[in-house]
N, CA, C and O atoms as a GROMACS GRO file, in nm:
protein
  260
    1UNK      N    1   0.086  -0.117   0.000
    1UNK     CA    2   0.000   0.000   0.000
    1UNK      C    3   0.090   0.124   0.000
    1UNK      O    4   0.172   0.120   0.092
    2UNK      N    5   0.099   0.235  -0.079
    2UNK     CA    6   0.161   0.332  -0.071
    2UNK      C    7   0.074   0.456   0.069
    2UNK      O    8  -0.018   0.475   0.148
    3UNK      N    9   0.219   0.513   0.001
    3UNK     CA   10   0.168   0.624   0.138
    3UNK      C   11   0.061   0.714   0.098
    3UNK      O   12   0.006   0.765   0.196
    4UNK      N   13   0.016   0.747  -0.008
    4UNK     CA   14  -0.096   0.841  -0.063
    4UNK      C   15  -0.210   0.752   0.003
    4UNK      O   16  -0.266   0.795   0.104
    5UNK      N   17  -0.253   0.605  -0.060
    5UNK     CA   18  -0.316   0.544  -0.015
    5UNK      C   19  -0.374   0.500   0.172
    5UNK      O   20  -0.484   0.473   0.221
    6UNK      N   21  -0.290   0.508   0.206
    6UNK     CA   22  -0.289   0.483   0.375
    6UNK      C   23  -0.305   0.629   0.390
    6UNK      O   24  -0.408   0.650   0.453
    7UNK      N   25  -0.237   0.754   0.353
    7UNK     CA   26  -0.346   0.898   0.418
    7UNK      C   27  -0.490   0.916   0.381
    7UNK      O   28  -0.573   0.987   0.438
    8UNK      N   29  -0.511   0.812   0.238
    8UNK     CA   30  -0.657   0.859   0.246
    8UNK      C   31  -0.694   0.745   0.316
    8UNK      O   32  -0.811   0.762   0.351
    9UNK      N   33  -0.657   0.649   0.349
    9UNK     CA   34  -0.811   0.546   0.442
    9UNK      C   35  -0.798   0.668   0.602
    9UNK      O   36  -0.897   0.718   0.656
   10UNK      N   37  -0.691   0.684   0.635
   10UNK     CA   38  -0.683   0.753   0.743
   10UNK      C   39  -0.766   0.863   0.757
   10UNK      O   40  -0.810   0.893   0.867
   11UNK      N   41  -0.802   0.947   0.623
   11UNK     CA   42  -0.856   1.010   0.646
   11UNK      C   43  -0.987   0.971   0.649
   11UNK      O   44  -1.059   1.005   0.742
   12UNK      N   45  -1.033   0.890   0.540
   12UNK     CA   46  -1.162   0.844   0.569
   12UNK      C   47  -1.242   0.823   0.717
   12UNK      O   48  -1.364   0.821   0.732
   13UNK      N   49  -1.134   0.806   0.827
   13UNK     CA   50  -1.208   0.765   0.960
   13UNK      C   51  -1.207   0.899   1.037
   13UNK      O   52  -1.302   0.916   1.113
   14UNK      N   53  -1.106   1.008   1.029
   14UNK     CA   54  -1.082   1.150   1.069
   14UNK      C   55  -0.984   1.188   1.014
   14UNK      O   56  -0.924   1.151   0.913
   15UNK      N   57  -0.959   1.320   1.139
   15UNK     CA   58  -0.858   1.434   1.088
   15UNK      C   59  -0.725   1.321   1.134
   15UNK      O   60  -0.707   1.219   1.200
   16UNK      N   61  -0.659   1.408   1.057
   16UNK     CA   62  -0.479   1.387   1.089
   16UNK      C   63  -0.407   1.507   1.054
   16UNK      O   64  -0.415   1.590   0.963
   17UNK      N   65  -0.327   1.489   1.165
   17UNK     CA   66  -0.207   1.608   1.148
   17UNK      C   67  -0.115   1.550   1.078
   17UNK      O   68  -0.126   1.431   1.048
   18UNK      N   69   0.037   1.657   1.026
   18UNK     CA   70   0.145   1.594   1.010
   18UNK      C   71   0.190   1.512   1.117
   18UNK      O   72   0.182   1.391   1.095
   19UNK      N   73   0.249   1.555   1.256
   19UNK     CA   74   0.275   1.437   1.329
   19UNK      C   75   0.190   1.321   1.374
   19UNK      O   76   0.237   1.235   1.448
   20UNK      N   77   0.068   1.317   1.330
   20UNK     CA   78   0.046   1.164   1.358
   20UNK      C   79   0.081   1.118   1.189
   20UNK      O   80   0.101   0.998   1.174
   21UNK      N   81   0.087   1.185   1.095
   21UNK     CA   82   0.132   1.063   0.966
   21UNK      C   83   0.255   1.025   0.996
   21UNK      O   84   0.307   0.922   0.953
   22UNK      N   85   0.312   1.110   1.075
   22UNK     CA   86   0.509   1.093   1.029
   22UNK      C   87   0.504   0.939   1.157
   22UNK      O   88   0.576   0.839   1.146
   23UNK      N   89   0.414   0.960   1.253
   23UNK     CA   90   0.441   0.855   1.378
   23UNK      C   91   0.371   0.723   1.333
   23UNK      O   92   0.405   0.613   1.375
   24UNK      N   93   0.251   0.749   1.226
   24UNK     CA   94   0.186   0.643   1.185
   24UNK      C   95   0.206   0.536   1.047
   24UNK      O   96   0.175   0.420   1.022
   25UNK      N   97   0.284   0.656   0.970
   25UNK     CA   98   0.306   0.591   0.872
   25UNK      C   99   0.418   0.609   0.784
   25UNK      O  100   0.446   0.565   0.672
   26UNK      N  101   0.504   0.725   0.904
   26UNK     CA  102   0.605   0.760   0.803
   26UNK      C  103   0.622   0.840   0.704
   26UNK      O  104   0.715   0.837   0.624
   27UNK      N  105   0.539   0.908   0.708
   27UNK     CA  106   0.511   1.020   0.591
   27UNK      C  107   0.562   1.151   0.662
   27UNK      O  108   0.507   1.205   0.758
   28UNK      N  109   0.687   1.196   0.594
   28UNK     CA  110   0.712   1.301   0.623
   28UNK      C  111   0.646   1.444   0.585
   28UNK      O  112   0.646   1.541   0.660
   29UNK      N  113   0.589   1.439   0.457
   29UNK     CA  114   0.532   1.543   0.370
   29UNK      C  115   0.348   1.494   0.361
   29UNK      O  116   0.315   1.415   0.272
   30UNK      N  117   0.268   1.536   0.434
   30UNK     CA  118   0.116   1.500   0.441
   30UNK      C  119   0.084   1.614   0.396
   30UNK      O  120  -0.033   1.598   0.362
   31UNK      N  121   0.112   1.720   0.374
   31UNK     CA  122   0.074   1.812   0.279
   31UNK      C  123   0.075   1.743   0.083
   31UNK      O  124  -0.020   1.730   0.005
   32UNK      N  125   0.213   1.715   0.067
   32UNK     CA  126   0.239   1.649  -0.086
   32UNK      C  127   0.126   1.579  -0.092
   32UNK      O  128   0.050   1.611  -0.184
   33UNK      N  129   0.083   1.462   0.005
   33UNK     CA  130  -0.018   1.367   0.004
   33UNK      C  131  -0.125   1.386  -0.037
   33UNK      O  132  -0.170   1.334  -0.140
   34UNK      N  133  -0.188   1.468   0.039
   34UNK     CA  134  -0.360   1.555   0.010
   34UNK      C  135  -0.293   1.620  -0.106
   34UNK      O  136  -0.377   1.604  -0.195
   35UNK      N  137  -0.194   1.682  -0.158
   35UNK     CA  138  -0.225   1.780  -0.290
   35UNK      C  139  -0.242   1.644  -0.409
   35UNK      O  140  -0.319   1.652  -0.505
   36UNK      N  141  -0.158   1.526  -0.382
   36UNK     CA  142  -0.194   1.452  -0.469
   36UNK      C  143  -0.318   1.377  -0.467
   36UNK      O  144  -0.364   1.318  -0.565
   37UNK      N  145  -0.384   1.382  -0.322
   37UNK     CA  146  -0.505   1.317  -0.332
   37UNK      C  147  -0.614   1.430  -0.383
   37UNK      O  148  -0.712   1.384  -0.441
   38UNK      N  149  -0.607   1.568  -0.367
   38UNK     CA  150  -0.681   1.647  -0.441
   38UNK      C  151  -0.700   1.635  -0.594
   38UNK      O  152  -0.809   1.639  -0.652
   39UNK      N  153  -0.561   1.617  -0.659
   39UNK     CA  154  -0.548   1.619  -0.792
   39UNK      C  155  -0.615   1.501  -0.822
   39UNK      O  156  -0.620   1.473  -0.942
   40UNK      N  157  -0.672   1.420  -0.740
   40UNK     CA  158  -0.725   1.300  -0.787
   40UNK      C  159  -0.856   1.254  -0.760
   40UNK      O  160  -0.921   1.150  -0.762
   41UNK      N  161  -0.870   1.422  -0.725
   41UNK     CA  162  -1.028   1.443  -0.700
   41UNK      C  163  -1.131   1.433  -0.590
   41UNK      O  164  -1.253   1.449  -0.586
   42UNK      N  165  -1.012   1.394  -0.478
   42UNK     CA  166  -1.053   1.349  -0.327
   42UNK      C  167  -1.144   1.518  -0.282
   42UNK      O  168  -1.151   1.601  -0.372
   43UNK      N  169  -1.175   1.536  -0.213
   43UNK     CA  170  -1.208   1.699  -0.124
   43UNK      C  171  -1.147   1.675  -0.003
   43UNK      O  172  -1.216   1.658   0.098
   44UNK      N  173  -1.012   1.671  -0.001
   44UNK     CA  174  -0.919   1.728   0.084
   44UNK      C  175  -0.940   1.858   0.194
   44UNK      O  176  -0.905   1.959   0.133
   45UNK      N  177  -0.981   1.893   0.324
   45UNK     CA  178  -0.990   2.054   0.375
   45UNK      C  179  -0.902   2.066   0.450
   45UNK      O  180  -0.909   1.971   0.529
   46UNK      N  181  -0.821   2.128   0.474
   46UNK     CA  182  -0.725   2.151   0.575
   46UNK      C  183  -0.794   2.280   0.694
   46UNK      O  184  -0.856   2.379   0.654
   47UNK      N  185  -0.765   2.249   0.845
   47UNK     CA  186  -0.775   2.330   0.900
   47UNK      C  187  -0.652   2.345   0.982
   47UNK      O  188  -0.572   2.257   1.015
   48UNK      N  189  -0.651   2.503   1.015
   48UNK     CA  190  -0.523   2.532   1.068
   48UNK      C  191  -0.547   2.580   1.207
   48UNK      O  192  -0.606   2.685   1.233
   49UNK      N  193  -0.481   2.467   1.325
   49UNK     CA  194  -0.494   2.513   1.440
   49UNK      C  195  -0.360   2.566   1.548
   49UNK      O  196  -0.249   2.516   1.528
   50UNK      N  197  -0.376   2.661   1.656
   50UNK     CA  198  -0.304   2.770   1.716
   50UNK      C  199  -0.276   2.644   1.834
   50UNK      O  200  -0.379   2.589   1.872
   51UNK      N  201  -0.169   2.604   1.884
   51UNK     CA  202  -0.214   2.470   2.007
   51UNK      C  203  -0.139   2.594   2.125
   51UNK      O  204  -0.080   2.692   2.080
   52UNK      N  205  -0.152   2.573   2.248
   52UNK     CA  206  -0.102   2.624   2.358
   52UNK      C  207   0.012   2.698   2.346
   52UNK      O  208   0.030   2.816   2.378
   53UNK      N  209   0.067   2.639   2.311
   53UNK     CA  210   0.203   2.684   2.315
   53UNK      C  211   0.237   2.789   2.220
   53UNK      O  212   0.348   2.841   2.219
   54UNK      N  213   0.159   2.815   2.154
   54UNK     CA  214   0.186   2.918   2.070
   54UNK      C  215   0.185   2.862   1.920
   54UNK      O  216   0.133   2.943   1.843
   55UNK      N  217   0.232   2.741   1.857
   55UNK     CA  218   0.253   2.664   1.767
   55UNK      C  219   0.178   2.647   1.702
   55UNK      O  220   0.071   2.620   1.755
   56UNK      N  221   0.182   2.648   1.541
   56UNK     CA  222   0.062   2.623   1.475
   56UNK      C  223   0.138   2.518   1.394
   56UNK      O  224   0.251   2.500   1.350
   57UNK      N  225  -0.040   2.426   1.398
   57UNK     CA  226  -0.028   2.284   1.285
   57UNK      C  227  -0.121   2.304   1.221
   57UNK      O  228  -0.206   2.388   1.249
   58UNK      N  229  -0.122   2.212   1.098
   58UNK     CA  230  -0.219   2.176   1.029
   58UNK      C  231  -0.340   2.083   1.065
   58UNK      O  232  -0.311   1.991   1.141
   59UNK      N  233  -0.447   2.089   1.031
   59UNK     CA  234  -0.526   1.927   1.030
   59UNK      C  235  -0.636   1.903   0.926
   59UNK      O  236  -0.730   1.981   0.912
   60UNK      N  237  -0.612   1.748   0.824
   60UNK     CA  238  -0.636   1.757   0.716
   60UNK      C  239  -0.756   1.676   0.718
   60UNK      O  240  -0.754   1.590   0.805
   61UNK      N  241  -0.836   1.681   0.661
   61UNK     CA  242  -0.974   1.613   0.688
   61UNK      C  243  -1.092   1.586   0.534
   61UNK      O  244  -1.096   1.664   0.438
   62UNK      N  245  -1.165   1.479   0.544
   62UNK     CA  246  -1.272   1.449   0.421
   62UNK      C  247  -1.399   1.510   0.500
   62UNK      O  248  -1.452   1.449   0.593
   63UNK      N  249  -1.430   1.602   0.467
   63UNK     CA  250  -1.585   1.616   0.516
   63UNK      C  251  -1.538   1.747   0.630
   63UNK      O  252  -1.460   1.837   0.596
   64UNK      N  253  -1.594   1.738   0.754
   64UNK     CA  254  -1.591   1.784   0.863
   64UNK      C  255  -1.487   1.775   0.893
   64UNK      O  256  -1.409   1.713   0.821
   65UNK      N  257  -1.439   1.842   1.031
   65UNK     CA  258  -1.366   1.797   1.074
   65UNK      C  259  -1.446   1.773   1.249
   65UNK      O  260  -1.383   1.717   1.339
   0.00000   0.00000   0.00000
């Protein structure tokens, strides 16, 4: 199974950040991922969240989040 493939079942069940792909599957680049799963017609949404610390991540999601 490639890695495009395993971010979208992942996403199919929820959101994911970059650090849970990089801890789950090794995917360093989950941005590249969704742009290629966009180009392939998925509806990819990214939301961008502020966490405590000041730090901002991404979180990439089908549907809702």
């Amino acid at each position: 199974m490639t890695q495009t493939q395993m971010v979208l079942d992942a996403l199919r069940r929820g959101p994911l950040t970059p650090l849970e792909a990089l801890e789950r599957f090794g995917v360093f680049r989950l941005a590249a991922r969704c742009h290629e799963l966009r180009e392939q017609g998925h509806a990819i949404s990214v939301e961008r969240l502020k966490l405590p610390n000041g730090k901002r991540v991404a979180r990439y999601y089908i549907g809702r989040p």
